[in-house]
N, C-alpha and C positions, 0 to 999 in steps of 0.2 A: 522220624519223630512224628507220631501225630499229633491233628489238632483237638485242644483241650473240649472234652464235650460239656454246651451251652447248661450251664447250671440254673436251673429256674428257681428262682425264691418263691417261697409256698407264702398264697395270701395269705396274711392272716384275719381270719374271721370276726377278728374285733374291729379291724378298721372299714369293714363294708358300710356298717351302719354309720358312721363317723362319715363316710363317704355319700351317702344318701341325704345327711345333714345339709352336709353342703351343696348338696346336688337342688334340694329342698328352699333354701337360702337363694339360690340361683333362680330357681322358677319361679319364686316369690318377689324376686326384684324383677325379672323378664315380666311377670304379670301386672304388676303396681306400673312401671313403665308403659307398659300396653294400657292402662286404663289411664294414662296421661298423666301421674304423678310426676310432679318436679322433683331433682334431685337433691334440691336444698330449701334451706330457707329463700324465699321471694325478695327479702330485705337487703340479702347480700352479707348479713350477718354470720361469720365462718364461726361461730362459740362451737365448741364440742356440748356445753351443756347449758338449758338454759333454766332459771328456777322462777318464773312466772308458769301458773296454771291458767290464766284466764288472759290471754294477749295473743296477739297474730303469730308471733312466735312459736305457742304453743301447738307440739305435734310437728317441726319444722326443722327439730336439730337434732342430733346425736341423740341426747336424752332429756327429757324433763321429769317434773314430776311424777308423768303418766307413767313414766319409764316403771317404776316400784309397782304399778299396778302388773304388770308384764313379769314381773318376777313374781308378783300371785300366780301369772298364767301356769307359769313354773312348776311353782309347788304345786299348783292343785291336780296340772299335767301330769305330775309325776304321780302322787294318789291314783288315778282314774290308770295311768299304763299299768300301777304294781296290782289293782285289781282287776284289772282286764285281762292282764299280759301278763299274770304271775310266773309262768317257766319261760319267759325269753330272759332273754340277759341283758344287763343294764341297761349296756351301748343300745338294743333294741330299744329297750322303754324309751329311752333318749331319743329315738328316730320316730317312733311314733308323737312322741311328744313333741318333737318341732318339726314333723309337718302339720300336727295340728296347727303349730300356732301358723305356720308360713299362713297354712289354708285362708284361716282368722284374718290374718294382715291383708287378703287379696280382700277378703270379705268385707272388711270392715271399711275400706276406702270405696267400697261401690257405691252409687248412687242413693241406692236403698239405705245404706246402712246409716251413712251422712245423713239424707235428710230424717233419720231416726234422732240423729243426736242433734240435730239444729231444733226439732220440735221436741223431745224429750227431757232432755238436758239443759244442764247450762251451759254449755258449749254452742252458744245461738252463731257464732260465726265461724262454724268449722267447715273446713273445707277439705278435709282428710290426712291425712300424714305426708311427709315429705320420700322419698325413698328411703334419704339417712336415719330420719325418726324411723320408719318400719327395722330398717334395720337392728335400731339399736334398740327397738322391742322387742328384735328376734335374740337378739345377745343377750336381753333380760330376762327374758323368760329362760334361758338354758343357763345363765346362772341360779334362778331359782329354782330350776330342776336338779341341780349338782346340789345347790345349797340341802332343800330338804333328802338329797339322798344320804348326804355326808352326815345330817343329824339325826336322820330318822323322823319317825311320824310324830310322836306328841314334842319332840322340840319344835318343828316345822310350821306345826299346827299355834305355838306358841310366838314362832315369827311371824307368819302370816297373820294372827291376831294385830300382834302389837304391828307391825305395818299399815295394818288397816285401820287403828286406831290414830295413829299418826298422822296417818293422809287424812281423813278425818278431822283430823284438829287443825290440821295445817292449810288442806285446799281446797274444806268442806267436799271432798270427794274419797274415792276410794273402789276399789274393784268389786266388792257387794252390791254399794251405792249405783255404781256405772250397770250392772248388771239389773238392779232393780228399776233403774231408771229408765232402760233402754226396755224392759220387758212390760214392765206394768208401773210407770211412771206417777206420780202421785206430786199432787201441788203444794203440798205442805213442805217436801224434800226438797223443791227447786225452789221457791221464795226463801227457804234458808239458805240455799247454797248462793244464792243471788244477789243474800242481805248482805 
């Protein structure tokens, strides 16, 4: 009787890119740790979430309110891979879109980027994301890459509106606001967001 010959299962080419994600997620927490981010909040506080924008907590826990600017990153992620990347397939646009953001999270916790948003912002006491909070920016943004894929463009574009509206009412902030601020910073935008 012989022995049975070794049957290999054929990859399949949707889970590569899925696998890059997480590869992506990995070198992005290996990086934030190399540049000395803590793993939690400093407080000791275990919240999964916590709904203050403007406190030491903020940027420190699973997710906050910045978290919904993260799922702009998302949507808008996903825009820029289906005009970039028009003939890759989804799972690809998906892999392109969070290594962007991983990229973004290494970036935005640098020295540079920080003291951008201590003199820019109203973020005057920020001291960058925790690894958890990055984290759970990288979770946001790849639900709001699913979210605008499952509705398409002008629903998407109608979420991310009213999102930003929201943040806007709610934490005088918003992912437009954070992008204008950080870019070409204007003092009439930070004494209301201050007021």
């Amino acid at each position: 009787m012989s022995e049975p010959e070794n049957e290999t299962i054929p990859f399949n080419q949707k889970q590569l890119p899925l696998i890059l994600v997480a590869i992506s997620a990995a070198v992005m927490i290996l990086g934030l740790y190399l540049q000395g981010r803590i793993w939690w909040c400093k407080f000791g506080d275990y919240a999964i979430y916590i709904s203050e924008s403007a406190s030491s907590h903020t940027s420190q826990h699973f997710f906050d309110p910045y978290s919904f600017t993260h799922m702009g990153h998302g949507i808008f992620l996903y825009w820029l891979a289906c005009l970039t990347f028009s003939k890759l397939s989804i799972q690809w646009k998906f892999f392109v879109a969070m290594a962007v953001e991983a990229v973004w999270e290494v970036f935005e916790n640098s020295a540079f980027v920080i003291e951008k948003y201590r003199a820019n912002t109203v973020s005057l006491d920020y001291v960058g994301d925790s690894i958890a909070n990055s984290a759970g920016d990288f979770a946001a943004c790849a639900a709001g890459f699913w979210i605008a894929y499952k509705i398409g463009w002008r629903f998407s574009l109608v979420f991310f509106l009213v999102v930003e509206l929201l943040l806007t009412l709610w934490i005088r902030d918003s992912l437009l606001l954070n992008i204008v601020m950080l870019i070409y910073p204007l003092d009439a935008i930070k004494d209301w967001q201050l007021s």
